[in-house]
N, C-alpha and C positions, 0 to 999 in steps of 0.2 A: 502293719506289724512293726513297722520301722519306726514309726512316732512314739519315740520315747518318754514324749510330753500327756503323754494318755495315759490316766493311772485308772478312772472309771469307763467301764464299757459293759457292752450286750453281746451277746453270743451264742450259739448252737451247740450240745455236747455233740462230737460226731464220733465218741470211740469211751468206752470204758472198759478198762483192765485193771485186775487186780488192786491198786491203793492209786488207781491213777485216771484221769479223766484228757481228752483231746478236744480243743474246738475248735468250730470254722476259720477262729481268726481269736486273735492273741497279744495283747501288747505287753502280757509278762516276759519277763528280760529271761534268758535260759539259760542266762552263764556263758561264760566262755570269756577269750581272752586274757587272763586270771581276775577277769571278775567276778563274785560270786553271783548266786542266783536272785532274784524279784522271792515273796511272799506275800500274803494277802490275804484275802477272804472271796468266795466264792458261795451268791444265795440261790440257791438251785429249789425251788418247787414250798420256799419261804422257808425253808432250813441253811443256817450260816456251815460252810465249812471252809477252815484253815487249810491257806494252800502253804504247804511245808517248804518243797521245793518244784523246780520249774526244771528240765532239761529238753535239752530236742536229742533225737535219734532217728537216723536213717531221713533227715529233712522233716521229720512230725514230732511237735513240740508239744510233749506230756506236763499235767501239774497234778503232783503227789499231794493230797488231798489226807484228811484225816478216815475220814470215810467216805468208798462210793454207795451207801446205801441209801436210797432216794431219787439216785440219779439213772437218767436212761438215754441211750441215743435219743436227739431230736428234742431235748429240753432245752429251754432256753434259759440261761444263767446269766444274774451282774456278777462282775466280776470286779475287784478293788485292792488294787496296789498297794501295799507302806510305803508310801508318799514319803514318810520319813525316813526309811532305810534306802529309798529309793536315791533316795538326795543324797544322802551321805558318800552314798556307792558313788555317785553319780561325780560327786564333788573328787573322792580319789580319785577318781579314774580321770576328770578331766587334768587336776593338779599331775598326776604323773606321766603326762602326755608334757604338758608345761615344761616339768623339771628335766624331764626326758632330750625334750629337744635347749635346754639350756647348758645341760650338760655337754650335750654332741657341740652344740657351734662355740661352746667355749675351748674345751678340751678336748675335742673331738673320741669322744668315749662313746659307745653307744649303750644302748640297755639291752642287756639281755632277758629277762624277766621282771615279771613282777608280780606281785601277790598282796588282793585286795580284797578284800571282808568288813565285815561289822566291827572287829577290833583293831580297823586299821591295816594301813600299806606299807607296801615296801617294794624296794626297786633293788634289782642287782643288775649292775654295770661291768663291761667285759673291760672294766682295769679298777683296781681302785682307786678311791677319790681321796683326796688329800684333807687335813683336818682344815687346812688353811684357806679350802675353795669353799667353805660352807657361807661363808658373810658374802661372797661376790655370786653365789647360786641364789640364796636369799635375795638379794640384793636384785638380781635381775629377774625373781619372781614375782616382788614388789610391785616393780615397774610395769608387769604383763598386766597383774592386776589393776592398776591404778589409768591401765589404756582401754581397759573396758573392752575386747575385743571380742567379734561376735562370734559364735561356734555353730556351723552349719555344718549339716549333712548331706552330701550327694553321692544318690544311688543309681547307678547305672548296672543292670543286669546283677542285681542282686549282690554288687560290690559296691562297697559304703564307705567314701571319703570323707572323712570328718577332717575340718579347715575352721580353726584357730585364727580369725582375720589372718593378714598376709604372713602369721607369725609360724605358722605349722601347720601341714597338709598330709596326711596319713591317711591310710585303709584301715579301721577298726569297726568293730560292730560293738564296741560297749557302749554304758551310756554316758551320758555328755550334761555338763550345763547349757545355758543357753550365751551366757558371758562371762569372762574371765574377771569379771567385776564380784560376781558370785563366790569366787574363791578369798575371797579377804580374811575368811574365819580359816584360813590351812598356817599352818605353822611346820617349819623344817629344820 
């Protein structure tokens, strides 16, 4: 459920409600953190259905489906990420973990939220930021990029460190590139 490099899989329905279906196992992303959700396609018994949206509740993570008609406990379904919305996501969220921690070790500001979608992120900081720090945040985002650094995940009891080479080491459950090389096409 944690490989976030899985956008094709197989799976079990084990729960259908109402516009929503459950499976054994799951590599759609269900939101959280202010990242938004995964979308896809789901072929259940050779009928395609659009998965809308993705949440978990109570620890069981549902996908809002256009229709459950066709589908039953016990079917087996491929299941298919937007690879391309996936990446995109994947790209803010790693880029504002970046700027986040460039922020803190230069001006020691921290971030207090952020909010990240298909039309783009955003980050708010517990102080504002000066118009004159924006070429020296640039500047040192540059360089993260240009060191190529690898971004790994470790899960220990269902808690997930994601580690930015020696550059940044945080708890988050979003998704992640796999190198800060990856981020070239981000502009701030």
């Amino acid at each position: 459920m944690y490989d976030y490099s899985i956008t094709n899989f197989e799976a079990t329905v084990i729960d259908v409600k109402r516009d929503t279906i459950s499976l054994n196992e799951t590599y759609f992303y269900p939101g959280g953190g202010h990242q938004v959700n995964d979308t896809g396609i789901i072929i259940c018994n050779g009928i395609t259905k659009k998965v809308n949206g993705v949440f978990e509740e109570d620890g069981i993570i549902y996908h809002k489906i256009d229709s459950i008609e066709n589908i039953n406990i016990g079917d087996r379904v491929q299941c298919s990420i937007d690879k391309t919305r996936r990446k995109y996501l994947s790209t803010l969220h790693t880029a504002q973990h970046v700027i986040s921690r460039i922020v803190f070790n230069k001006y020691k500001i921290n971030t207090v939220t952020s909010e990240l979608d298909i039309n783009g992120g955003s980050i708010v900081f517990s102080s504002p930021l000066q118009p004159e720090w924006v070429k020296p945040i640039t500047n040192d985002f540059d360089d993260i990029v240009k060191k190529e650094y690898e971004i790994s995940n470790n899960i220990v009891e269902d808690i997930i460190t994601v580690s930015i080479g020696d550059f940044d080491v945080e708890n988050c459950c979003g998704t992640h590139l796999n190198n800060t090389y990856q981020l070239d096409n981000v502009f701030i």
